[in-house]
C-alpha positions as CSV (number, residue, x, y, z in Angstrom):
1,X,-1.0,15.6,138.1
2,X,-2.9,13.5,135.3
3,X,-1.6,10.5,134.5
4,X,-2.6,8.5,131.8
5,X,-1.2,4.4,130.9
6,X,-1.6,2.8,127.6
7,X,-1.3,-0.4,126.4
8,X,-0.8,0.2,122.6
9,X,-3.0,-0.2,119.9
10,X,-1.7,-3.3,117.5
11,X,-4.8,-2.9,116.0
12,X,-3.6,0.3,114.3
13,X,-0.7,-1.1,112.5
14,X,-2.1,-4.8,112.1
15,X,-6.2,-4.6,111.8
16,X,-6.4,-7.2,114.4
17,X,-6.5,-6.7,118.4
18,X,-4.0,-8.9,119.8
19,X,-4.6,-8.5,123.1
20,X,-6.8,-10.8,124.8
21,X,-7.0,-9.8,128.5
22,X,-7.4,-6.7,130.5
23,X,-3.7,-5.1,130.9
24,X,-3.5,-6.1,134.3
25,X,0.3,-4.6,135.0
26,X,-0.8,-1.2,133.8
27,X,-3.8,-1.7,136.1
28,X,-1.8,-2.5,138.9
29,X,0.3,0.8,138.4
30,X,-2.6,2.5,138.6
31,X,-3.6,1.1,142.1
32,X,-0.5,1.6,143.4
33,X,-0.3,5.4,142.3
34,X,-3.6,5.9,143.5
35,X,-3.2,4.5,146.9
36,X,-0.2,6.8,146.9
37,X,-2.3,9.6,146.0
38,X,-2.3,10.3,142.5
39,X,-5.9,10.0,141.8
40,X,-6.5,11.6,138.2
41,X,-5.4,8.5,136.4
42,X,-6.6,6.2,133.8
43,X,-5.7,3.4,131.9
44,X,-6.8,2.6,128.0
45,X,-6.4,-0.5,126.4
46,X,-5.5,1.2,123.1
47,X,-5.6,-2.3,121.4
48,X,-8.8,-4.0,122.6
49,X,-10.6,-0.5,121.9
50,X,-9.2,-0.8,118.3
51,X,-7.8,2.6,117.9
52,X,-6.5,3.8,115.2
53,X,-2.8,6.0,115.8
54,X,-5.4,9.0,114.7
55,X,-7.8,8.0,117.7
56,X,-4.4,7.3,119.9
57,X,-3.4,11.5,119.0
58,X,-7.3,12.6,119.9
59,X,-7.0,10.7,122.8
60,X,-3.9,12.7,124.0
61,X,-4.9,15.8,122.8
62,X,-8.5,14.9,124.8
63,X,-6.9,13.9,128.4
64,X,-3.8,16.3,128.3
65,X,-1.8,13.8,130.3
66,X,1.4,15.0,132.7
67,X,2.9,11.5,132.1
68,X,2.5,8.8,129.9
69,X,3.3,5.4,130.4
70,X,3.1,2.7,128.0
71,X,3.6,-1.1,128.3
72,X,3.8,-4.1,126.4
73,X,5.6,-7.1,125.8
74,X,8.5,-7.7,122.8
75,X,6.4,-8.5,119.8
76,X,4.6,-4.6,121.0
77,X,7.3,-3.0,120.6
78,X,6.8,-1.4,117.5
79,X,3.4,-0.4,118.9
80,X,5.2,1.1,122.0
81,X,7.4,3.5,119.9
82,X,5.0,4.5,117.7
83,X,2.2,5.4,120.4
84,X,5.1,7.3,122.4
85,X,6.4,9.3,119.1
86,X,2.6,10.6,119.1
87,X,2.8,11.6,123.1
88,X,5.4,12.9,122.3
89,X,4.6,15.2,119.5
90,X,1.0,16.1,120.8
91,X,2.5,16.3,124.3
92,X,5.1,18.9,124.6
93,X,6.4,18.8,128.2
94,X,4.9,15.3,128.8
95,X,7.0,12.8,130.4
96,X,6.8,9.7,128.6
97,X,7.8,6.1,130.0
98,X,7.8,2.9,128.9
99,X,8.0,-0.7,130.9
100,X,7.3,-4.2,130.7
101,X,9.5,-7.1,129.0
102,X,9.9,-5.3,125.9
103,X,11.4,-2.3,126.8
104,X,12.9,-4.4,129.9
105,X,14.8,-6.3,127.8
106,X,16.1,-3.5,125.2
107,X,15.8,-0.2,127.1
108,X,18.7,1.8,125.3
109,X,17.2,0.5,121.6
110,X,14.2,1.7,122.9
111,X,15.5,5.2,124.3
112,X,17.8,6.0,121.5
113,X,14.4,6.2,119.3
114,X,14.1,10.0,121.0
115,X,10.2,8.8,121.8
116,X,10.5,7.5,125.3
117,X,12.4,9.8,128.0
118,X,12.5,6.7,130.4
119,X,11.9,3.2,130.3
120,X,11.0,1.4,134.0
121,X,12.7,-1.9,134.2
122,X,11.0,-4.7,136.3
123,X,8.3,-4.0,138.6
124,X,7.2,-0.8,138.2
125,X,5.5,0.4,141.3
126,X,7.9,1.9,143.3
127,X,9.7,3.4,140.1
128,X,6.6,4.7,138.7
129,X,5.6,6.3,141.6
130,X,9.3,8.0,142.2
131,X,9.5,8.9,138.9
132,X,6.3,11.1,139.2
133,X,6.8,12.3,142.2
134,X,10.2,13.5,140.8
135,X,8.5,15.0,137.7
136,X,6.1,17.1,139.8
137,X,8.1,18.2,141.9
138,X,10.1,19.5,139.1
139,X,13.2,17.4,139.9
140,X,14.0,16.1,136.4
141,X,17.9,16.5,137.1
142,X,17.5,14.0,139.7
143,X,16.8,10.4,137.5
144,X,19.9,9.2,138.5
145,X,18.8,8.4,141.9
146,X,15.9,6.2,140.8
147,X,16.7,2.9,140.9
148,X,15.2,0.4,138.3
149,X,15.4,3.1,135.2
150,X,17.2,3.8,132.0
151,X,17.6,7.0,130.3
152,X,20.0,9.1,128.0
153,X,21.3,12.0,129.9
154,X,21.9,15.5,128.7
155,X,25.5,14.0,127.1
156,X,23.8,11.4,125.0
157,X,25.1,8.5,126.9
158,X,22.9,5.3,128.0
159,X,22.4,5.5,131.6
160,X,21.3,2.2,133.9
161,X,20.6,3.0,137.4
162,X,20.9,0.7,139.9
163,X,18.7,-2.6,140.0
164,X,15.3,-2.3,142.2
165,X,14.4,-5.2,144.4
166,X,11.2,-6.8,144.3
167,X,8.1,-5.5,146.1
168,X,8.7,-8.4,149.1
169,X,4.7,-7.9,149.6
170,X,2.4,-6.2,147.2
């Protein structure tokens, strides 16, 4: 299963980069899914790389990712959707996430733009690596037992599962 995380390019809607540091939660997801033995990952930094959205669809089309997941804070939120309306045009099949404050704090805004199948909410660790190991497994009925997600089900409706607790030790 390839995996690929994004923090989204700014830089394509606003000419400027606005990130300043490494995206260190997308960088912890992919530690924690490789120790858990997902090792065809990678993470871009769509923003400090400066990509255009036209670099952002080459990219997918390049890596032919399983499952994208992108992350940001509020003010990215823009940035998220539009990066996840390209995954999921260029992607067909691809699950798409999203996580971090912004969709945290707004999942079903965020969802009922039909660009993100799931948003994580919280710490993503455990829920990322669930989620994927649901989605290769071919499980995808099964979100509702993943806690820490939102999604719209086959009916349309906003669905909130269950809160996850903290990683006690990370």
């Amino acid at each position: 299963m390839k995996i690929l995380l994004v923090n989204p390019s700014v830089y394509a809607d606003t000419g400027k980069a606005k990130t300043t540091s490494p995206p260190l939660s997308l960088l912890y997801l992919a530690a924690y899914l490789e120790k858990n033995g997902y090792p065809d990952i990678k993470v871009i930094d769509a923003d400090r790389k400066k990509l255009t959205w036209q670099d952002v669809r080459e990219l997918f089309l390049k890596e032919k990712p399983d499952v994208v997941g992108i992350g940001g804070a509020s003010i990215f939120l823009p940035a998220i959707i539009r990066t996840a309306k390209i995954a999921i045009e260029t992607l067909p099949g691809c699950l798409v996430t999203a996580g971090g404050f912004g969709p945290s704090n707004e999942p079903e805004k965020v969802l009922r733009t039909k660009t993100v199948d799931v948003v994580v909410i919280g710490e993503g660790e455990e829920t990322i690596l669930e989620l994927v190991g649901s989605w290769g497994n071919n499980q995808r009925q099964s979100f509702n037992d993943i806690n820490g997600i939102a999604f719209i089900n086959q009916a349309g409706e906003f669905v909130l599962t269950k809160k996850r607790d903290y990683i006690k030790d990370l």
